[in-house]
ChimeraX commands (.cxc) that place a marker at each C-alpha (Angstrom):
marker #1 position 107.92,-187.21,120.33 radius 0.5
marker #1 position 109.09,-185.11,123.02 radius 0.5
marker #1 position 109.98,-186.52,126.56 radius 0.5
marker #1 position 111.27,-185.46,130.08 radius 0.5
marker #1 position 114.39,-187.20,131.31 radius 0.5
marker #1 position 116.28,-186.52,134.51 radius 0.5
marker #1 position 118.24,-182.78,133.47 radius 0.5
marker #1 position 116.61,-182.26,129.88 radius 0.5
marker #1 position 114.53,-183.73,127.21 radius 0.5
marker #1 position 114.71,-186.77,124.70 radius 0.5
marker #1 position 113.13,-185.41,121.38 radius 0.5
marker #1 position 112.63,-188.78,119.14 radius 0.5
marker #1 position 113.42,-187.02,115.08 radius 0.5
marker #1 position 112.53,-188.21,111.44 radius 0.5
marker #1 position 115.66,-186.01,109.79 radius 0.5
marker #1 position 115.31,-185.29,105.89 radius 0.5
marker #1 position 119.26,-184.52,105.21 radius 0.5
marker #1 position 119.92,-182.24,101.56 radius 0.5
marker #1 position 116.88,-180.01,101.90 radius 0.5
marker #1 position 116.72,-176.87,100.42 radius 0.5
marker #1 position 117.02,-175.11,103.89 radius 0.5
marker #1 position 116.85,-176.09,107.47 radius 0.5
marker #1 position 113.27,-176.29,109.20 radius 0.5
marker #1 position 111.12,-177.88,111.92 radius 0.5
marker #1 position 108.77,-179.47,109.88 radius 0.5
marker #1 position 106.55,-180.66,112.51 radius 0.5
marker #1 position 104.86,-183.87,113.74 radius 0.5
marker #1 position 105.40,-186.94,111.73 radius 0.5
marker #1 position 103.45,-189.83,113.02 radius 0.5
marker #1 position 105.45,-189.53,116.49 radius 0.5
marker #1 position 108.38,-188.27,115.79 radius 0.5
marker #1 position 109.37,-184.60,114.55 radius 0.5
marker #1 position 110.25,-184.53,111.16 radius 0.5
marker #1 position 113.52,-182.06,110.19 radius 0.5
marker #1 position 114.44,-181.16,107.28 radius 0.5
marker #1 position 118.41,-179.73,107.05 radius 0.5
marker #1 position 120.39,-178.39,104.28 radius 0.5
marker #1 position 123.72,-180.65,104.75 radius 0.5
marker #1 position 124.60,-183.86,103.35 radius 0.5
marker #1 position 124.43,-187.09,105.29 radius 0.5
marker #1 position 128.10,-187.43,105.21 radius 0.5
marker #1 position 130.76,-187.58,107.74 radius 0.5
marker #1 position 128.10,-186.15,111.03 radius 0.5
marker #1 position 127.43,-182.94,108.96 radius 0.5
marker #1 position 123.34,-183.47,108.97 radius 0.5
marker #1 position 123.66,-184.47,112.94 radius 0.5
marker #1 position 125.78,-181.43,113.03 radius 0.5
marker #1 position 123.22,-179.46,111.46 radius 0.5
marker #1 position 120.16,-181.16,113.83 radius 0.5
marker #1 position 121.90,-180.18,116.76 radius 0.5
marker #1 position 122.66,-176.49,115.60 radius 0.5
marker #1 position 118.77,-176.04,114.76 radius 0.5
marker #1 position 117.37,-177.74,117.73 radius 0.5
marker #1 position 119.93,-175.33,119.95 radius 0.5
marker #1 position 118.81,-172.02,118.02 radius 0.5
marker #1 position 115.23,-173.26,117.93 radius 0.5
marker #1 position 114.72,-173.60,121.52 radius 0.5
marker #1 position 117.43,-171.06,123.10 radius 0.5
marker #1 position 120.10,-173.14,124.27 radius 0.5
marker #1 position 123.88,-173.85,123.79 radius 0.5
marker #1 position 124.74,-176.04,120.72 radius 0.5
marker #1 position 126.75,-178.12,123.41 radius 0.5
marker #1 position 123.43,-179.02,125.19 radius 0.5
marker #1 position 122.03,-181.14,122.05 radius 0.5
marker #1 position 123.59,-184.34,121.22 radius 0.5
marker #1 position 122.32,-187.61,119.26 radius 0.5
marker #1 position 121.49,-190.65,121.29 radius 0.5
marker #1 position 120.76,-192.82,119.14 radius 0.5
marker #1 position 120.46,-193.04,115.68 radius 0.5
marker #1 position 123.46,-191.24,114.04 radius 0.5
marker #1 position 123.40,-193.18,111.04 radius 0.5
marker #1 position 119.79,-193.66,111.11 radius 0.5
marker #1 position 116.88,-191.23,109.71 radius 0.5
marker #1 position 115.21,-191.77,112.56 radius 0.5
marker #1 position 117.14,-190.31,115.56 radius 0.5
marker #1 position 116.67,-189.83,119.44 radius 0.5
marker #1 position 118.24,-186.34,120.69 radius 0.5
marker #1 position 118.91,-184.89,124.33 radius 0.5
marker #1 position 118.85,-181.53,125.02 radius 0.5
marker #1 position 119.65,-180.54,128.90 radius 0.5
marker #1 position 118.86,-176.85,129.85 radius 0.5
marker #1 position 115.00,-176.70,128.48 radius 0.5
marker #1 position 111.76,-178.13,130.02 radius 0.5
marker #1 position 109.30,-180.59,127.94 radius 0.5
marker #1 position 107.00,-178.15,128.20 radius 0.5
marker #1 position 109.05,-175.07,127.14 radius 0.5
marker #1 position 110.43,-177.43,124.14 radius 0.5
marker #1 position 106.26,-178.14,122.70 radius 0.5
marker #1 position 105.68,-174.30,122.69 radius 0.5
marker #1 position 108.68,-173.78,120.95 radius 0.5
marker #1 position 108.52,-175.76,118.61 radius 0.5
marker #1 position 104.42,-176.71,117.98 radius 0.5
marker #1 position 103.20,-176.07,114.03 radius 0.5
marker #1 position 107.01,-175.97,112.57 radius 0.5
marker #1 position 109.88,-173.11,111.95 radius 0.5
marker #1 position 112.58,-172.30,110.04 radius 0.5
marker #1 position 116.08,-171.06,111.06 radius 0.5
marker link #1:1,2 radius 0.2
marker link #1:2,3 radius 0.2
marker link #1:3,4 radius 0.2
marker link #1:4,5 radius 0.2
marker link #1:5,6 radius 0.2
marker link #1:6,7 radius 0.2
marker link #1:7,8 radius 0.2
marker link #1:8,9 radius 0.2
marker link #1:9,10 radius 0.2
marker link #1:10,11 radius 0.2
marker link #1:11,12 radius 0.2
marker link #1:12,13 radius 0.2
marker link #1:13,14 radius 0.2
marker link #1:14,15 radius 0.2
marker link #1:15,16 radius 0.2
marker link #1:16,17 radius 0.2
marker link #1:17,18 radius 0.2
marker link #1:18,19 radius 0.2
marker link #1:19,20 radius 0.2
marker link #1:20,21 radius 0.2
marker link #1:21,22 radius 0.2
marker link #1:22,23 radius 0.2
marker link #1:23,24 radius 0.2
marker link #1:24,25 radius 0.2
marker link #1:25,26 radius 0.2
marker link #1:26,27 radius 0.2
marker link #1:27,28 radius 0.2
marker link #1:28,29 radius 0.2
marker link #1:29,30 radius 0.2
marker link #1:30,31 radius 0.2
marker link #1:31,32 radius 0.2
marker link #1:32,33 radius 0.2
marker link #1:33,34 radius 0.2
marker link #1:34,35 radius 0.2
marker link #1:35,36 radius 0.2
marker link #1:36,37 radius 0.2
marker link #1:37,38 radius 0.2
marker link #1:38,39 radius 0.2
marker link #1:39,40 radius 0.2
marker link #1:40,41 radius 0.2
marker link #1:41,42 radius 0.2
marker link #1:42,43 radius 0.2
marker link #1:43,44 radius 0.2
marker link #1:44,45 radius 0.2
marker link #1:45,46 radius 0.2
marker link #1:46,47 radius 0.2
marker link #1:47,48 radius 0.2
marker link #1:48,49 radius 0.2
marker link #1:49,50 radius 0.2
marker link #1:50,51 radius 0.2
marker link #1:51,52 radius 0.2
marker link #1:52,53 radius 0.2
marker link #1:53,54 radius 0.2
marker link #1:54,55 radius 0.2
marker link #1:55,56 radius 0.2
marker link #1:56,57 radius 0.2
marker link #1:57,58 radius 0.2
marker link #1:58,59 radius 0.2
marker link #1:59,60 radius 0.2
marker link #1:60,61 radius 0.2
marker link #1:61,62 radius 0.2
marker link #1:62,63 radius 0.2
marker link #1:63,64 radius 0.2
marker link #1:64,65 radius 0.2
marker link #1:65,66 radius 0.2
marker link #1:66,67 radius 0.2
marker link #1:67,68 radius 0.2
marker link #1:68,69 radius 0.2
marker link #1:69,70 radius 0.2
marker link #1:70,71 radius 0.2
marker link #1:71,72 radius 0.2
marker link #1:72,73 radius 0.2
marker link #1:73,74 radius 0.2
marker link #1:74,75 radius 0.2
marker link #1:75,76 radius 0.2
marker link #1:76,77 radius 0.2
marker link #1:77,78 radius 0.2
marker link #1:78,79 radius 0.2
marker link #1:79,80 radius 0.2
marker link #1:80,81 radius 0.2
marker link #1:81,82 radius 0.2
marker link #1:82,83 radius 0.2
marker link #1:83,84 radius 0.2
marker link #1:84,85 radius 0.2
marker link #1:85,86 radius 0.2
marker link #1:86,87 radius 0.2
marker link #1:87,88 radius 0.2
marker link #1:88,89 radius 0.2
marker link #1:89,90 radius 0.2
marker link #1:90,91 radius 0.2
marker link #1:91,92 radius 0.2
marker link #1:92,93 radius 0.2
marker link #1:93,94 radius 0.2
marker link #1:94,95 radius 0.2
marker link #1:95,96 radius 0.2
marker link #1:96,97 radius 0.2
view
């Protein structure tokens, strides 16, 4: 779900686009599920990932992009600036934002 790479993390995501609000829903087999308000359309839900993953665990929005997976449900992220470790406290049992 959550791995060390050279500078950051790679978080491996099962995104729910159109919920009701935006949340860390927690583990999903192993991936995180999120669940985010905006549409699937024209990078607005990867827009929206991006935005909750920076708030969630204290860092820039410019330090989360998609890897892999923009079109997909299933995503990879990387997010430089946080450890692994400081990234599984955050975000263990699920939040909202």
């Amino acid at each position: 779900m959550i791995a060390a790479e050279d500078g950051g993390i790679l978080i491996r995501l099962k995104v729910v686009p159109g919920s009701r609000q935006d949340a860390i829903a927690g583990a999903y087999g192993d991936r995180l599920k999120v669940k985010v308000a905006a549409p699937p359309e024209d990078g607005r839900a990867n827009e929206a990932v991006c935005a909750l993953l920076a708030r969630t665990l204290g860092v820039h929005r410019r330090d989360v992009s998609v890897v892999s997976g923009a079109t997909n449900p299933e995503k990879v992220v990387r997010v430089t600036g946080v450890s692994e470790q400081a990234a599984r406290s955050l975000m263990e049992g699920g939040t909202r934002a």
